[in-house]
Backbone as CSV, one residue per row, in Angstrom:
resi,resn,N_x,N_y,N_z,CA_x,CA_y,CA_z,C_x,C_y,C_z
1,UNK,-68.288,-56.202,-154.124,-67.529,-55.044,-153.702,-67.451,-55.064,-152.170
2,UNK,-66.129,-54.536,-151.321,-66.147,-54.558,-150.614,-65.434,-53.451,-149.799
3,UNK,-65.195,-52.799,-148.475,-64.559,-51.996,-147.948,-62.992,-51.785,-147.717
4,UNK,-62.124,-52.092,-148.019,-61.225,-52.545,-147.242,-60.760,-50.826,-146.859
5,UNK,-59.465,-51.570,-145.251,-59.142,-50.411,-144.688,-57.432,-50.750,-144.942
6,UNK,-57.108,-49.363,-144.826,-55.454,-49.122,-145.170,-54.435,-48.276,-144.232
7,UNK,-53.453,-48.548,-143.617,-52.483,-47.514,-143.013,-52.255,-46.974,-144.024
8,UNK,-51.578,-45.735,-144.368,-51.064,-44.734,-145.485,-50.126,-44.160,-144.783
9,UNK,-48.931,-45.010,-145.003,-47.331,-43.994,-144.583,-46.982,-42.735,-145.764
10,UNK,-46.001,-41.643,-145.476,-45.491,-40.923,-146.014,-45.973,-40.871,-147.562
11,UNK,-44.190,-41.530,-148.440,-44.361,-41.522,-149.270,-45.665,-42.376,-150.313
12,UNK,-46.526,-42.659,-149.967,-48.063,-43.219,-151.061,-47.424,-45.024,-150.228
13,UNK,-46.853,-45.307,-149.292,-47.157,-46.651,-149.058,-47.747,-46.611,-148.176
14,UNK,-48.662,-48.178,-148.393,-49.843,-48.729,-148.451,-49.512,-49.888,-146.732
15,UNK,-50.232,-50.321,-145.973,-50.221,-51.195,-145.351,-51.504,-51.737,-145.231
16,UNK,-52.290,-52.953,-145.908,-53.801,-53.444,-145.854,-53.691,-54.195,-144.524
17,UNK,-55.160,-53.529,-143.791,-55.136,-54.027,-142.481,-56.383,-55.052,-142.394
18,UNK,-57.674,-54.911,-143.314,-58.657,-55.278,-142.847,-59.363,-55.555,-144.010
19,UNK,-60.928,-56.427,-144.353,-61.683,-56.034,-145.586,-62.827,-56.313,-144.571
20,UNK,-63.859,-55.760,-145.477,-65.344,-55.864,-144.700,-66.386,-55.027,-145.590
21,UNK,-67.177,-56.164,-145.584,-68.759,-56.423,-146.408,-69.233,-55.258,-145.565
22,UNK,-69.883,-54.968,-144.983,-70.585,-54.538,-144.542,-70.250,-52.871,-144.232
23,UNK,-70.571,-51.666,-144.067,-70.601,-50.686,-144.226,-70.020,-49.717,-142.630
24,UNK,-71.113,-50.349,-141.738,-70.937,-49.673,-140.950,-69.804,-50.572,-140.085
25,UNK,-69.438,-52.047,-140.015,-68.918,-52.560,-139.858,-67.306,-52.222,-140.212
26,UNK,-67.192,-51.503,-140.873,-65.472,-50.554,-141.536,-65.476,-49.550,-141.014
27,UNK,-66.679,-48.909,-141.038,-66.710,-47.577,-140.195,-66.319,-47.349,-138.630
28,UNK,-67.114,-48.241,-138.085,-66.255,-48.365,-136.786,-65.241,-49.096,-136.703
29,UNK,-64.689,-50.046,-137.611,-62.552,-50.419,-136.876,-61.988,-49.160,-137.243
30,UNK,-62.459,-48.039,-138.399,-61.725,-47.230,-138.861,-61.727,-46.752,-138.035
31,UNK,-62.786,-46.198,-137.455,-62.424,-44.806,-136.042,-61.758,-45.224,-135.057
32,UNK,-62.134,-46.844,-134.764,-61.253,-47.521,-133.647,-59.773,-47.154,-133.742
33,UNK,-59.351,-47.788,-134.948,-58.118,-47.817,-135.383,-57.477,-45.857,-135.150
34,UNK,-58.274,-45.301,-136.059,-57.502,-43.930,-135.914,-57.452,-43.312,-134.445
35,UNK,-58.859,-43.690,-133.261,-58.537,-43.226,-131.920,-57.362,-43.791,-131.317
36,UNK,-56.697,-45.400,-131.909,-55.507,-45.892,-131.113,-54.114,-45.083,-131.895
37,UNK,-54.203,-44.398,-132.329,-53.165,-43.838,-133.344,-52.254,-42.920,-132.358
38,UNK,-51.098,-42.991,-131.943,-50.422,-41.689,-131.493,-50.407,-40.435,-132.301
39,UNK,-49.991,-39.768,-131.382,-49.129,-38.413,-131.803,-48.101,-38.631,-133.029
40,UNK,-47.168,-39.556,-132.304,-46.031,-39.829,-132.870,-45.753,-40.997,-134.602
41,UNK,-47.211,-41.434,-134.613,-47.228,-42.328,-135.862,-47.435,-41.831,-136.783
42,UNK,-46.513,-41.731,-137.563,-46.545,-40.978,-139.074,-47.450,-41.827,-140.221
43,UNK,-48.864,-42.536,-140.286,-49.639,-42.472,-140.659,-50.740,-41.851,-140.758
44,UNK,-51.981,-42.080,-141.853,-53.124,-42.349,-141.481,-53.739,-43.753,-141.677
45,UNK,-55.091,-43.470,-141.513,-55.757,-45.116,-141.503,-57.012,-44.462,-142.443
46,UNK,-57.372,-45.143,-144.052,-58.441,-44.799,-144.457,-58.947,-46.065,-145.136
47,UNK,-60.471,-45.598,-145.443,-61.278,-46.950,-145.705,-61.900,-46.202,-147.403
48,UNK,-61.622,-47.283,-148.061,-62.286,-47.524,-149.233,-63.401,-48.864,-149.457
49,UNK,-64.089,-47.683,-150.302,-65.205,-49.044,-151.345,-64.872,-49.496,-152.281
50,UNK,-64.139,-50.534,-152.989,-63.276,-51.163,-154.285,-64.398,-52.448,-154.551
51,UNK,-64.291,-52.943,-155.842,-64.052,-54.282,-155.977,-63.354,-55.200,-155.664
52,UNK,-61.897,-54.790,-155.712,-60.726,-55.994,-155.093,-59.625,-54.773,-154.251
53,UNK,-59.140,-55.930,-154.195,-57.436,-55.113,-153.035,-57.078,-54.185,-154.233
54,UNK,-56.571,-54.768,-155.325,-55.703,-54.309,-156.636,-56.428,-53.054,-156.950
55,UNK,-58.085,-52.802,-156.914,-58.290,-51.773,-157.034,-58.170,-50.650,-156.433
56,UNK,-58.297,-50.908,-154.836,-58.620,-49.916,-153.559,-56.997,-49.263,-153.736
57,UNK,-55.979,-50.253,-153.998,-54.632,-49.690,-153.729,-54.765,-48.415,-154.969
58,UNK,-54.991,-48.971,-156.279,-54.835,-47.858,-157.442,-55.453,-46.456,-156.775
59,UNK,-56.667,-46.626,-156.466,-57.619,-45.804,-156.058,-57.004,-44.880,-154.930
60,UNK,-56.540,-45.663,-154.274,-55.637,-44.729,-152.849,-54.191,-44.003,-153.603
61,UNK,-53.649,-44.459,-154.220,-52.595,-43.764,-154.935,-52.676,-42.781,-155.960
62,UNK,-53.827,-43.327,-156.430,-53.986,-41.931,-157.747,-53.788,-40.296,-157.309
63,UNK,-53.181,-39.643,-158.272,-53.322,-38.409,-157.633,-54.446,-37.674,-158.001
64,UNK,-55.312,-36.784,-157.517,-56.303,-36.673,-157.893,-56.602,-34.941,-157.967
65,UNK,-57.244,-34.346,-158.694,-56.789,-32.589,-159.136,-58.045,-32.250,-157.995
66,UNK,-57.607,-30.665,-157.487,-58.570,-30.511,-156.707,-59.774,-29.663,-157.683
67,UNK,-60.893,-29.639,-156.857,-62.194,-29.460,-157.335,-61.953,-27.947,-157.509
68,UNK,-62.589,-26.619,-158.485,-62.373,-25.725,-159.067,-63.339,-25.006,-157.310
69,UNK,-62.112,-23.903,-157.225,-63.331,-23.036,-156.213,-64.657,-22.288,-156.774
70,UNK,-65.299,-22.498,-155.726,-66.549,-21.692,-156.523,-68.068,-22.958,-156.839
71,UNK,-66.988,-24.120,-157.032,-68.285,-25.401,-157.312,-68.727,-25.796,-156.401
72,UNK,-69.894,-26.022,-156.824,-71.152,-26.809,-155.346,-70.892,-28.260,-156.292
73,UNK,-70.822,-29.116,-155.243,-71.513,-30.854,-155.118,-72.224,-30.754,-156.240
C-alpha cells in the first residue's frame, strides 16, 4: 500500500502527481504542493492511502453520505 497524491479539478477530475511509501514523506509534498497553489487555481491537491492508482482514483470519486449530526468518532 501506498500514498499517492492527486490535483482534484471541478468536475471529480483527477490529475496523479506523485506516489510515496512512506507517510510523512506525502505529507510534506502535500502541504508543499497546496502552499504553491494560487488564488486563482481551481483545484485542490489531496493525498490518499490505496493499494494501487485504480484504487485511490475510485476512492477519491466515490460520493460519500455525510456522518448523522449528533455522532461522536
Amino acid at each position: 500500500m501506498a500514498y499517492y497524491v492527486y490535483k482534484i479539478f471541478a468536475p471529480k477530475r483527477l490529475e496523479y502527481v506523485d506516489e510515496f511509501e512512506a507517510y510523512r514523506d506525502a505529507k510534506t509534498f502535500t502541504r508543499g504542493m497546496r502552499k504553491q497553489l494560487a488564488a486563482e487555481d481551481e483545484c485542490t491537491v489531496r493525498m490518499i492511502f490505496a493499494s494501487s492508482k485504480e484504487q485511490a482514483e475510485r476512492l477519491l470519486t466515490e460520493i460519500r453520505e455525510a456522518r448523522p449530526l449528533g455522532e461522536d468518532a
